[in-house]
One Martini backbone bead per residue (centre of mass of N, CA, C, O) as a GRO file, in nm:
protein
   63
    1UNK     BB    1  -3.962  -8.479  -0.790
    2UNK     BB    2  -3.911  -8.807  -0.736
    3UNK     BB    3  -3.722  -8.856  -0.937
    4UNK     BB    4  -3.476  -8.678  -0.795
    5UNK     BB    5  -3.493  -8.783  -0.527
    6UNK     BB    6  -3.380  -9.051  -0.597
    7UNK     BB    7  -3.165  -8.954  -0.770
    8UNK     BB    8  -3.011  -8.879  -0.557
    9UNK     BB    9  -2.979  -9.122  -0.378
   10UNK     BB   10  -2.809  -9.235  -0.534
   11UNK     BB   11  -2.573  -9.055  -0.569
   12UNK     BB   12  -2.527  -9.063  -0.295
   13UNK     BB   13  -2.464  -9.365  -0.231
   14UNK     BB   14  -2.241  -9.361  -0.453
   15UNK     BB   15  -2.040  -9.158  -0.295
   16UNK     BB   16  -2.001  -9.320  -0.037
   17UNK     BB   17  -1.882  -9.603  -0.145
   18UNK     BB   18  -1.619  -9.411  -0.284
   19UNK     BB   19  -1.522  -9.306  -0.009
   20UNK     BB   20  -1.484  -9.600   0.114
   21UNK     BB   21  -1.262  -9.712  -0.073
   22UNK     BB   22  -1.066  -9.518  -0.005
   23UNK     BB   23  -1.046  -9.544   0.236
   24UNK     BB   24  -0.958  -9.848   0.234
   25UNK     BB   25  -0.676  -9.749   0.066
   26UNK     BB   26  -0.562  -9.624   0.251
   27UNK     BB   27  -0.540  -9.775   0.482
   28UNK     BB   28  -0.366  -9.998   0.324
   29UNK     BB   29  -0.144  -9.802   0.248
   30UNK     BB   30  -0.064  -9.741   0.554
   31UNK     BB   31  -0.001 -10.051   0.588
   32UNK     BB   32   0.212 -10.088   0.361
   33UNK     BB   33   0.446  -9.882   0.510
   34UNK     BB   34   0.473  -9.961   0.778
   35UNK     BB   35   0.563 -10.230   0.706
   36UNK     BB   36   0.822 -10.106   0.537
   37UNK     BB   37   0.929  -9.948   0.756
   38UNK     BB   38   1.023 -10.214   0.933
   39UNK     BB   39   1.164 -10.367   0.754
   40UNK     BB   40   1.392 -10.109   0.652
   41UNK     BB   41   1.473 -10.101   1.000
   42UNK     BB   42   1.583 -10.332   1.012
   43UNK     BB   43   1.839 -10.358   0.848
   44UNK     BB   44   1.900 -10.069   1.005
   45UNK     BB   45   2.068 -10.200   1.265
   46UNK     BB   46   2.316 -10.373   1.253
   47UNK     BB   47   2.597 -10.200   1.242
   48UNK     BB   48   2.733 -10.152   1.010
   49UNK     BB   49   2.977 -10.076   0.775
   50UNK     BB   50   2.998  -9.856   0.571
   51UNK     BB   51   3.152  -9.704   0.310
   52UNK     BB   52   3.317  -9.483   0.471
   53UNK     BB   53   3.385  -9.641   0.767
   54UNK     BB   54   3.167  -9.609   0.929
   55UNK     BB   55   2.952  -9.665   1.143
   56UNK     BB   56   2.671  -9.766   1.218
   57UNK     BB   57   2.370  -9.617   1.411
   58UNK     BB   58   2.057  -9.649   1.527
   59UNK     BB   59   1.818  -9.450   1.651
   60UNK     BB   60   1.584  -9.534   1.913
   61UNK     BB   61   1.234  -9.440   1.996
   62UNK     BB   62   1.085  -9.417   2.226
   63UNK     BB   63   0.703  -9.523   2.253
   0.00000   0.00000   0.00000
């Protein structure tokens, strides 16, 4: 049995770390989406007039 009490702990370790590394993975990928969306949305804000001739105006909603 202590065998096997080791191997799961080992396992439970290595799962963790796993788990761990996705969590910085996500949080990583969800840091560099907001910031690609917000300099996205500064280039859409200038207001320039489309391909239609439409003016353009985004609107920004308060914080």
């Amino acid at each position: 049995i202590p065998d096997n009490l080791s191997r799961n702990v080992g396992l439970i370790r290595e799962l963790n770390n796993n788990i761990r590394r996705v969590v910085d993975l996500y949080a990583d990928l969800s840091s560099s989406f907001t910031k690609s969306m917000e300099v996205s949305s500064e280039g859409d804000s200038s207001g320039a007039v489309k391909s239609d001739g439409k003016a353009g105006h985004k609107r920004h909603r308060p914080l």
